[in-house]
C-alpha positions in Angstrom: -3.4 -98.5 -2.0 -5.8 -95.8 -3.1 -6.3 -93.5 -0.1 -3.7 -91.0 1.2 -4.8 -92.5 4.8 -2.6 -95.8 3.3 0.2 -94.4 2.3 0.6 -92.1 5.5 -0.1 -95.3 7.1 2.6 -97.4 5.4 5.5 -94.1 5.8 4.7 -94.0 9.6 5.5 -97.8 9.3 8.5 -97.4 7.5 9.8 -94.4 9.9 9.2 -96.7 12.9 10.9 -99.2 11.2 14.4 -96.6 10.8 13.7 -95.6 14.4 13.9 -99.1 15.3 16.8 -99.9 13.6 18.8 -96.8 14.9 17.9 -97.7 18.4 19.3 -101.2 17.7 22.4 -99.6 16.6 22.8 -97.4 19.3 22.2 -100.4 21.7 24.8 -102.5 19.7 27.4 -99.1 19.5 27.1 -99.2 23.4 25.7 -95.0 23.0 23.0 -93.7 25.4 19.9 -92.8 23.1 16.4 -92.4 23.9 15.4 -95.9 24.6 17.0 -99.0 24.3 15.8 -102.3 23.0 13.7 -104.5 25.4 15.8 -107.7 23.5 18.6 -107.1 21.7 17.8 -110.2 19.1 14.7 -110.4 19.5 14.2 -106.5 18.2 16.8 -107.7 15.7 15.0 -110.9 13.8 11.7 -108.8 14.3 13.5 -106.3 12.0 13.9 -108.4 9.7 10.9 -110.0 9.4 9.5 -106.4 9.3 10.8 -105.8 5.9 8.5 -108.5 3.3 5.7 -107.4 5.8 5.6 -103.7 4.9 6.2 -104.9 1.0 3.0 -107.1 1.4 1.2 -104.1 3.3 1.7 -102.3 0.3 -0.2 -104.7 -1.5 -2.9 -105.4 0.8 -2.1 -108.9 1.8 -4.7 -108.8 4.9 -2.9 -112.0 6.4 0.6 -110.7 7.0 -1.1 -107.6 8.1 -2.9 -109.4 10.6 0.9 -111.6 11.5 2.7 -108.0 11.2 -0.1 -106.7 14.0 0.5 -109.5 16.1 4.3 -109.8 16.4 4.5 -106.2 17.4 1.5 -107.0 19.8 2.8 -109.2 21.3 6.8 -107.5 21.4 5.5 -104.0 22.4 2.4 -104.9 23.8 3.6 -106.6 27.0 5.9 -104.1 28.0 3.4 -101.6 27.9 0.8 -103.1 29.2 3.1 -103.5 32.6 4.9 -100.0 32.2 0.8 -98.5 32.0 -0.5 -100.5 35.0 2.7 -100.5 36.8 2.5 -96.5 37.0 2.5 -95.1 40.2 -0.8 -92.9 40.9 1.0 -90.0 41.8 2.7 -87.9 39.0 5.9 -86.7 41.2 7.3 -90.2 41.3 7.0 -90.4 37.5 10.2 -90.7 35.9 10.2 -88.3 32.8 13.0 -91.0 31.0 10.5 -93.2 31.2 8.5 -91.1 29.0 9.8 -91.5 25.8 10.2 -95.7 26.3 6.5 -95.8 26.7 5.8 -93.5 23.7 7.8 -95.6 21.7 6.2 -98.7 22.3 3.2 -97.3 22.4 3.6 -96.4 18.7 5.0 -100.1 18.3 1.3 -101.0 19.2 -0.8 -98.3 17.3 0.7 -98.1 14.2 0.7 -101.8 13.2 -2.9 -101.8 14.9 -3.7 -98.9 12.2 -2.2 -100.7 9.4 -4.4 -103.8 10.1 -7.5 -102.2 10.5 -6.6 -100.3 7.4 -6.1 -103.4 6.0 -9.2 -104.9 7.1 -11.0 -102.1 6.2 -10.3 -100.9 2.7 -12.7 -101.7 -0.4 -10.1 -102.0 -3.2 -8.7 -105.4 -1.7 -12.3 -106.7 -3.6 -12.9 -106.1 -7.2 -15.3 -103.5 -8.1 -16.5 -103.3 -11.5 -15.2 -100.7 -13.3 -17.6 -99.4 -16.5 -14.6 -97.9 -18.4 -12.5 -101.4 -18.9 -15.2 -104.3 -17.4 -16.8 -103.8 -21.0 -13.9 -105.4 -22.4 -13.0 -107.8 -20.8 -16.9 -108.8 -19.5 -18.5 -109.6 -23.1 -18.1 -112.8 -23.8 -21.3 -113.2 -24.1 -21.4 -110.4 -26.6 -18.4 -111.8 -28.4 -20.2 -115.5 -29.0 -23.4 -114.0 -30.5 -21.5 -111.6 -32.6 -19.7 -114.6 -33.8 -23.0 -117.0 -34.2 -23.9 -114.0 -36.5 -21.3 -113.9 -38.1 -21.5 -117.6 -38.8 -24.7 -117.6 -40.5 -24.1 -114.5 -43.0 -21.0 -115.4 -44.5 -21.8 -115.0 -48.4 -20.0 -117.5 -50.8 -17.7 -115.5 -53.4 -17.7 -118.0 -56.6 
């Protein structure tokens, strides 16, 4: 990661991640919070499984960015796709608790979404060459004539 778009990227992951888990908790406490989970263990193994996919975000692995994307897809993206088209056309039958549900799993959608087109996106998955070490490490030609060369002016010391 290279860009400061990546890293804000990653801590918005991470913060949804805490916010996740302290919604869980709340839910398991039995204490009124903003939202509730929409399945208890089902928002509990996702959790889990949440954890070695941010530490292979970091490190651009675009494959469990792409499985990251699509579990929260498809835990998040359900629900609000049937809270967004259920909604009543009139705004005075709106229910402002609902509010904050939608927002969150709106941001269960968006920010994995974000992370895989960042993913998908960014240059420095692929090697670019570098003049200040490929030099080094790209000379092998160099390095076998300098040694034919060297080969054929050795002087004998009698």
């Amino acid at each position: 990661m290279k860009s400061l778009s990546s890293y804000l990227i990653t801590i918005m992951a991470v913060f949804y991640w805490v916010f996740r888990v302290i919604v869980s908790l709340m839910y398991a406490v039995g204490k009124e919070f903003v939202c509730q989970p929409l399945d208890a263990n089902l928002e509990i193994i996702i959790l889990f499984l949440t954890i070695p996919c941010i530490i292979l975000i970091i490190r651009r692995n675009l494959i469990v960015a792409t499985l990251y994307f699509g579990m929260y897809a498809a835990y998040f993206g359900t629900i609000l796709f049937n809270s967004l088209t259920g909604m009543p056309a009139e705004t005075e039958t709106w229910a402002f608790s609902d509010g904050p549900s939608i927002i969150a799993t709106a941001l269960g959608v968006i920010i994995p979404l974000l992370i895989f087109l960042d993913v998908l996106i960014q240059k420095s998955r692929f090697h670019t060459p570098d003049r200040k070490t490929d030099w080094y490490y790209e000379n092998e030609k160099y390095d076998r004539e300098f040694d034919q060369r060297a080969d054929r002016n050795q002087y004998k010391i009698k």
